[in-house]
FIVOKE-73811 format. One record per residue (C-alpha): residue in three letters; x, y, z. Coordinates in steps of 0.001 Angstrom, whole numbers, padded with zeros to 6 digits, always signed. Layout:
! FIVOKE-73811
ALAXYZ...
//
This chain:
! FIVOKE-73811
UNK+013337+030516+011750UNK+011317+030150+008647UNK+011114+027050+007353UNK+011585+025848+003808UNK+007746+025193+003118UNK+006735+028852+003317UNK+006567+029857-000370UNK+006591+032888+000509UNK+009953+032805+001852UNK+011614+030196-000570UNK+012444+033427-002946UNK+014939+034848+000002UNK+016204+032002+002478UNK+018235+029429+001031UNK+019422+027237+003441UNK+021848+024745+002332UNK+022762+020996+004662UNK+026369+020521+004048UNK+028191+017505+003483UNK+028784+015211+006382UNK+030601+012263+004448UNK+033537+014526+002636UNK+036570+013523+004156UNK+036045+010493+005553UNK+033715+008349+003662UNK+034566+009411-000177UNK+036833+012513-000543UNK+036627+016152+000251UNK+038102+017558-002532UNK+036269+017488-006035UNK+038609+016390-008295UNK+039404+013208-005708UNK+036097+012506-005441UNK+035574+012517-009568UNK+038679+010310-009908UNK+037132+007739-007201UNK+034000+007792-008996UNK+035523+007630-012215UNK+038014+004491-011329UNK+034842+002673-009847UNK+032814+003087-013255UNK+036000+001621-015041UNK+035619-001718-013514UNK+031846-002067-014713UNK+031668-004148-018342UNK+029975-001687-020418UNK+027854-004403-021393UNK+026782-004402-017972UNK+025941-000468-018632UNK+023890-001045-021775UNK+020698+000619-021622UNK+017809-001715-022419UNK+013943-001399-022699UNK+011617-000876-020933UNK+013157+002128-019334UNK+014405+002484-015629UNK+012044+003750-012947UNK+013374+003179-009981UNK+016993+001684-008391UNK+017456-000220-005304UNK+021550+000723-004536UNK+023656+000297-000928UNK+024766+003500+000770UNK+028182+002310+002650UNK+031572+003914+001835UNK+033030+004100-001709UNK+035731+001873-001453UNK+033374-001018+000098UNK+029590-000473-001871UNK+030359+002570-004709UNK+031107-000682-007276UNK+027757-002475-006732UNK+025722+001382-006306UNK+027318+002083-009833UNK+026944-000996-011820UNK+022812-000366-011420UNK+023597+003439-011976UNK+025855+003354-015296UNK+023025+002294-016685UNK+020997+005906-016870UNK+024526+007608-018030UNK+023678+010689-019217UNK+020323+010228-018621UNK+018330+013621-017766UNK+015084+014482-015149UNK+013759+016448-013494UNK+013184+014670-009616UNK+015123+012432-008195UNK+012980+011033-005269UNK+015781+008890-002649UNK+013785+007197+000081UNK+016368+006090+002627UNK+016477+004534+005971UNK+017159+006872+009014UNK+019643+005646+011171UNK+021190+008605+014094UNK+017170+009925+015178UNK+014522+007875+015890UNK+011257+008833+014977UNK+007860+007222+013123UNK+006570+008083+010044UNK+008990+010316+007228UNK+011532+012959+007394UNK+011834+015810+005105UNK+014958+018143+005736UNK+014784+022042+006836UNK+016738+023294+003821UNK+016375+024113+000410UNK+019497+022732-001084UNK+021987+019838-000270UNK+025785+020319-000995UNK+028368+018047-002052UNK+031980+018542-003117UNK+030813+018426-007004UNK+027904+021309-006270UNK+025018+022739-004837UNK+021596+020126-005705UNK+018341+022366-004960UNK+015937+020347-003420UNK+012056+020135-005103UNK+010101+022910-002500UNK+007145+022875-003972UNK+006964+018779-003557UNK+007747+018827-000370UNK+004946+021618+000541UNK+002750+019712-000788UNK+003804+016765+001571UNK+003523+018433+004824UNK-000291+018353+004642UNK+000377+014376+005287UNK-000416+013082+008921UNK+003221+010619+008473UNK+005354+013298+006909UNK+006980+015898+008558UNK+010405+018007+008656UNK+012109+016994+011723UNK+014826+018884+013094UNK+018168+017421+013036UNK+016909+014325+011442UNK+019104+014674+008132UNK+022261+016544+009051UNK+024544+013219+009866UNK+022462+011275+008158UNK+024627+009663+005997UNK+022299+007168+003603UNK+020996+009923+001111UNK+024080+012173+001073UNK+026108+009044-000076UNK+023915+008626-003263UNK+024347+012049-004322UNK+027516+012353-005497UNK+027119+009286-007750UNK+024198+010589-009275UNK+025542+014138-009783UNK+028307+011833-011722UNK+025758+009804-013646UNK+022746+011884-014903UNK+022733+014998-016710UNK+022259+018460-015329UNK+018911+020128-014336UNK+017404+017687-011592UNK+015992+018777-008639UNK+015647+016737-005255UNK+013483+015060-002915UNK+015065+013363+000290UNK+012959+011619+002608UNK+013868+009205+005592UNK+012251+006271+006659UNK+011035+005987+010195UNK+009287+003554+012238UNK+006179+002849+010720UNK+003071-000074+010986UNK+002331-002399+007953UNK-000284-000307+006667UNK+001626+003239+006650UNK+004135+002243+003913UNK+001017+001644+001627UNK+000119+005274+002229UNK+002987+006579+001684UNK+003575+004963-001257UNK+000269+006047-002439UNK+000988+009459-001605UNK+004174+009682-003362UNK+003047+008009-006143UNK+001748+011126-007809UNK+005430+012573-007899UNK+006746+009500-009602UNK+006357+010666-013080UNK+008038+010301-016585UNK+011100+012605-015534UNK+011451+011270-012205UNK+013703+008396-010848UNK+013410+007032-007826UNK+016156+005874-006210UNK+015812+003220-002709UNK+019005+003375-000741UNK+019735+000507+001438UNK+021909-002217+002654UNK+020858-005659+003439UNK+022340-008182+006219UNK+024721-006726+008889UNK+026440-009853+010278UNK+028293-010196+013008UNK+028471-009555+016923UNK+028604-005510+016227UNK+025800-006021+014963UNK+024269-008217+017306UNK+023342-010460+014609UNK+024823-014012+014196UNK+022178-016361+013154UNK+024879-019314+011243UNK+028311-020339+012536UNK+031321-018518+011448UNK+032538-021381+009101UNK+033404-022349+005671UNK+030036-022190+004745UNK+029639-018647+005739UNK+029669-016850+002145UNK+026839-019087+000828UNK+024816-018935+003836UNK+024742-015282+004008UNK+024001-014859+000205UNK+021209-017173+000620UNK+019563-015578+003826UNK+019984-012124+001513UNK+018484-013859-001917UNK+015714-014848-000309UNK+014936-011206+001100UNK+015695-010243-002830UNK+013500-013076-003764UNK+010874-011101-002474UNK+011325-008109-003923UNK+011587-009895-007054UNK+008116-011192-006648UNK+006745-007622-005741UNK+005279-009144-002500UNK+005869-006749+000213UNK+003589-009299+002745UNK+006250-011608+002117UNK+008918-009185+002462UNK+007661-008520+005965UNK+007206-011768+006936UNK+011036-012759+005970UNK+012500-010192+008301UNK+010012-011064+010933UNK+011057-015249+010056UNK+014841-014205+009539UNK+015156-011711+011706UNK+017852-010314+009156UNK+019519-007081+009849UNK+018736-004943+006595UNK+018134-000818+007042UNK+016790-001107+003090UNK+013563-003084+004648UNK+011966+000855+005013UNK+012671+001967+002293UNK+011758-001184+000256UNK+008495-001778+001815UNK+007593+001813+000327UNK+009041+000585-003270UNK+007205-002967-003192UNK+003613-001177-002408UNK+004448+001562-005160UNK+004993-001523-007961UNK+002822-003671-009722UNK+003213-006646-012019UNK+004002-003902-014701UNK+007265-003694-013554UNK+010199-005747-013873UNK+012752-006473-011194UNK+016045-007075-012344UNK+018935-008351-009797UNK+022038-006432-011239UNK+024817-007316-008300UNK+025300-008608-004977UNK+028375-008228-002783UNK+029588-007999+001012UNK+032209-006761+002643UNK+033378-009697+003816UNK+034267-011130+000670UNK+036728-008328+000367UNK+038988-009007+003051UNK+037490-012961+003774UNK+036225-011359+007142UNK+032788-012397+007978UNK+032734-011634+011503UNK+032174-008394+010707UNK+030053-007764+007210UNK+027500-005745+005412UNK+025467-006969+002150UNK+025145-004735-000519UNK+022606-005046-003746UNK+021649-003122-006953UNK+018963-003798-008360UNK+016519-001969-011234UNK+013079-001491-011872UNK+011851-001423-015313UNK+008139-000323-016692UNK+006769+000860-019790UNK+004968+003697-017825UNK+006129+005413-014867UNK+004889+004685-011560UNK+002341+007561-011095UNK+000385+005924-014254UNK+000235+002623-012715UNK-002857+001654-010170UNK-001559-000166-007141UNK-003715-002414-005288UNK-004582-002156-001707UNK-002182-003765+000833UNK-004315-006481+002253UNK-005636-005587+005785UNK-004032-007138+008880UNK-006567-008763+011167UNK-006711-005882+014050UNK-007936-004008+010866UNK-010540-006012+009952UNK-011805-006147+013586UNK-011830-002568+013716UNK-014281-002022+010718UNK-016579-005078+011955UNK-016869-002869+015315UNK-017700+000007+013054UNK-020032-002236+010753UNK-021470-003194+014611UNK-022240+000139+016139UNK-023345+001667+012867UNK-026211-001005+013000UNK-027241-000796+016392UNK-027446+002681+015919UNK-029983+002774+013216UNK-031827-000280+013970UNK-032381+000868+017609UNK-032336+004393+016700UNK-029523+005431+019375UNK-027512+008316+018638UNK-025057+007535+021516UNK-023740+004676+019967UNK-020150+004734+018136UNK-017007+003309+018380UNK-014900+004091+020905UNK-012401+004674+018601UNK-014043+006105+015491UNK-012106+009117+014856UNK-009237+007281+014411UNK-011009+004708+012520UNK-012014+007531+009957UNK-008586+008411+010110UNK-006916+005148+009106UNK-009478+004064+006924UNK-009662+006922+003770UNK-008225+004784+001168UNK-011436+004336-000954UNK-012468+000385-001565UNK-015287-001225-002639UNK-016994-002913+000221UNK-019873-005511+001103UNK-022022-006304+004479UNK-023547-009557+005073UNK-025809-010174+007536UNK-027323-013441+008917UNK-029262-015129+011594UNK-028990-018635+012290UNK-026740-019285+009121UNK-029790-017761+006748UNK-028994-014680+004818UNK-030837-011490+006667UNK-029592-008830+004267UNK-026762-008306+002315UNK-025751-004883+000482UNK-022082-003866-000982UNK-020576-001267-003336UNK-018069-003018-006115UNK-016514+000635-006671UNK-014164+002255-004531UNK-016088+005253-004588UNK-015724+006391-001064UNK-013186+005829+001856UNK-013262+002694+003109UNK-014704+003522+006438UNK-017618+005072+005339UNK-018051+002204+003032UNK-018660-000059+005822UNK-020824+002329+008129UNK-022853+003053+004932UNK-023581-000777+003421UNK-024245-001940+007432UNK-027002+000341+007484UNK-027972-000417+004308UNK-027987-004448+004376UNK-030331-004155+008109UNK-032598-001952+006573UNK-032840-001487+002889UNK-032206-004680+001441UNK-034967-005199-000640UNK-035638-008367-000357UNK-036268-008611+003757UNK-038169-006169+006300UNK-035669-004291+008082UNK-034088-005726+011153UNK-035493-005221+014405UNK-033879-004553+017333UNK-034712-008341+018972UNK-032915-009305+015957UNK-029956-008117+017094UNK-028709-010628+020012UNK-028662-013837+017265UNK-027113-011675+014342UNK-023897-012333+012251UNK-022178-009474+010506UNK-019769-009959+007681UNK-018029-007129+006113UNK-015587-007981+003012UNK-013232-005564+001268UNK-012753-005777-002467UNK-009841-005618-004036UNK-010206-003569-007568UNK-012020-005196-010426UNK-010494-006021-012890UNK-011587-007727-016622UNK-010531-011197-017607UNK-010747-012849-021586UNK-013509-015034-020862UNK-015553-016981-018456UNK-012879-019718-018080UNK-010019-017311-016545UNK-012968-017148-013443UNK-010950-018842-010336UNK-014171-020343-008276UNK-013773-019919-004784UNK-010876-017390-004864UNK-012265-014587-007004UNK-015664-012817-006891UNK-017602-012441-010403UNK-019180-009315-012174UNK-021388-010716-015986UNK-022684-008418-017724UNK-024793-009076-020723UNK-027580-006542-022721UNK-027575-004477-020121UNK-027760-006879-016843UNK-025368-006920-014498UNK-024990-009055-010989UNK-021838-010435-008820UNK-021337-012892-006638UNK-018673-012527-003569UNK-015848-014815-003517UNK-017114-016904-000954UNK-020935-017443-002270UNK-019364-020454-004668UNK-017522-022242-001644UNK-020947-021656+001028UNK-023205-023205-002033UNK-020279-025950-003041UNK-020451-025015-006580UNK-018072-025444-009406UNK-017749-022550-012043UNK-020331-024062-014421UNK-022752-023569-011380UNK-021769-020441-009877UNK-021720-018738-013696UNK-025361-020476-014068UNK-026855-018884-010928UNK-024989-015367-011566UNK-026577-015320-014886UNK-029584-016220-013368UNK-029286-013624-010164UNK-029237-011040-013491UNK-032455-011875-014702UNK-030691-013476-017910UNK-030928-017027-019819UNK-029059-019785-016955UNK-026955-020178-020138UNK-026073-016411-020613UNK-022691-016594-019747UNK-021861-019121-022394UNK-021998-016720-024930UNK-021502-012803-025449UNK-021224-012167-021561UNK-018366-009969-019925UNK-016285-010533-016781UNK-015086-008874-014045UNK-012926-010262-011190UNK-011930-009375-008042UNK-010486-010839-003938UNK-011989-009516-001220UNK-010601-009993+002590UNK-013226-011379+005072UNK-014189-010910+008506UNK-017245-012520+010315UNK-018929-012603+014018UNK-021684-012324+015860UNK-022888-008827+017150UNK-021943-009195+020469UNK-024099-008327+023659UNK-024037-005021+024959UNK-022317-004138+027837UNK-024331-003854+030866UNK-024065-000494+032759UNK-022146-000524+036134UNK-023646+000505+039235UNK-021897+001847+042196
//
């Protein structure tokens, strides 16, 4: 069979996933299915449905049946009436095959009861070359959390759109930031993305009863749920993470979300639009789903606006010390045999480009100490590249020596992107690092130099302007800033292994 991603054969084959739904969870027939649509978007206040600025990116919406989530997926969705794109980008949990990473479908086009949608081929070419994407057979043709958007949308926006499905997986903290990143691109001014997911699944069906079934039910639901959107709300997918992993609350949107959350900035604007549960609807909560709509508002659309880095988990940050390790032993004791066990997959895992900094010291005095503020090449190489630097190019020291070695700390800190503040006096001591620059000088100090000296931010701006061969009161006056965070990780180089013997 030839597969959807040969260009050469997207001319010929079309090959077209069917409905699963029609029939059972909205209706077969077209003009049913309009009327049910149609009834639903009576109920929403039209004030509800006013379209307000800045303009709708993205939509969080639930993906049950009509008659128990189409309300609260339409009252977000009224909103872009009429509006018209060109992509429509659904990211949706996957719930009948398990696999890690994304789904794309084998077809070209998806069909509901109101039409034919052609799905965006070239996009989703483009996305095979991705280690975590890949079409996977059978993974979309029950699947019912994108196929219940569609018809809502082929209701809502104006003609001409083309699609691009993808299911969530399993994935590790750090894989939703590159997908996101790699997305991003695609997320342009006639795109809308659209998350589908539902949030708490109470009850023992769902093996998930974490409050007694009482009168108190309602409110404690909503608030174990508000505090998941609480989180969205504050773009902090960290915290998102850490609320299912505290909660343990049963929501198939966390996926899908955790793309969203490392795709937006503090550019955009999350607005809560409804929140229901199926419960409420009958008074039922031994048995309930959560359902909410939200929107995402920004002046620009999410491919214009720069993202930064998820912060590294700790197993990361050991992984690039070991790197930062091995790279020095290698060129201070000129060993060619010495590497990571691991490195290919470090190389792997760490391309994101970052600006990064190696510290070195013996016996708490600085040894040598290089960095990059510019993410100006991956991450890994980064490290291996400053670690060599700082033992042996540092300027200010003779390169190390391989009896160094044994009493040696190495520090390597990842920067977060620079960015410019209004003057001297937005500097946060001790939680930013600081770029002046002034007639031409430039120097930085990391974010930890001010806490290891105990200065305050008169002091630490003295001795930067200072460290750039300017006046000690250069930064009082006519002096740009740059700030950024950086994530830590120091230890001694430890001993090398000794070499069995039979």
């Amino acid at each position: 069979m030839v597969l959807f991603f040969n260009k050469q054969a997207q001319s010929s084959d079309t090959i077209v996933r069917p409905p699963a739904l029609a029939g059972t969870w909205y209706p077969k027939q077209a003009d049913a299915l309009s009327k049910q649509i149609s009834d639903l978007l009576t109920q929403i206040p039209s004030t509800t449905a006013q379209q307000q600025t800045p303009p709708v990116r993205a939509v969080l919406i639930p993906h049950a049946g009509y008659s128990y989530s189409g309300r609260t997926a339409l009252t977000a969705l009224k909103i872009l009436t009429g509006a018209s794109f060109k992509r429509v980008v659904i990211i949706a949990p996957a719930h009948r095959v398990s696999f890690t990473g994304v789904a794309l479908p084998q077809a070209t086009h998806f069909r509901t009861p109101l039409g034919e949608i052609p799905l965006d081929t070239d996009a989703m070419t483009s996305l095979t070359d991705h280690p975590l994407i890949r079409t996977i057979p059978g993974a979309h043709d029950q699947e019912h959390s994108i196929e219940i958007e569609l018809p809502l949308l082929q209701t809502i926006l104006a003609n001409g759109w083309q699609l691009l499905p993808l299911l969530v997986g399993q994935m590790d903290y750090p894989s939703y930031s590159k997908i996101a990143e790699t997305l991003r691109p695609f997320l342009d001014e006639q795109t809308l993305l659209v998350i589908s997911g539902d949030f708490t699944h109470l009850g023992s069906h769902f093996d998930f009863q974490p409050f007694a079934l009482d009168a108190n039910i309602a409110e404690n639901l909503q608030q174990l749920d508000m505090g998941a959107v609480d989180h969205i709300i504050a773009r902090n997918p960290k915290g998102f993470l850490d609320y299912r992993e505290k909660t343990g609350i049963t929501a198939c949107a966390f996926g899908p979300v955790m793309v969203l959350l490392n795709l937006i900035t503090d550019q955009v604007e999350p607005r809560l639009i409804q929140y229901h549960t199926s419960g409420s609807d009958n008074g039922d909560f031994s048995h309930s789903v959560s359902y909410v709509s939200m929107t995402f508002r920004a002046s620009k659309p999410l491919a214009a606006l720069q993202k930064d880095p998820s912060p590294l988990v700790d197993e990361e940050m050991k992984q690039l010390h070991a790197l930062a390790v091995a790279t020095i032993r290698k060129a201070v004791q000129h060993d060619e045999t010495i590497t990571p066990a691991n490195v290919n997959d470090i190389k792997r895992h760490f391309q994101n480009k970052a600006g990064a900094f190696v510290t070195l010291k013996r016996s708490g005095t600085l040894r040598g100490c290089i960095g990059q503020l510019m993410p100006v090449a991956p991450l890994y190489q980064a490290v291996a590249d400053n670690a060599v630097n700082a033992a042996l190019h540092d300027n200010r020291f003779q390169p190390v020596t391989p009896d160094e070695l044994n009493d040696m700390e190495v520090t390597i800190s990842v920067l977060s992107p620079m960015r410019p503040i209004p003057s001297w006096e937005a500097f946060e001591v001790g939680k930013q690092g600081i770029v002046l620059s002034k007639n031409g000088r430039r120097a930085v100090f990391l974010p930890e130099v001010a806490g290891e000296q105990g200065w305050n931010r008169e002091q630490t701006l003295t001795e930067l302007s200072q460290k750039a061969g300017l006046p000690k009161d250069a930064w009082k006056s006519g002096a740009s800033f740059e700030v950024f965070t950086s994530q830590v990780y120091s230890a001694p180089i430890p001993s090398p292994a000794k070499p069995s013997h039979p």
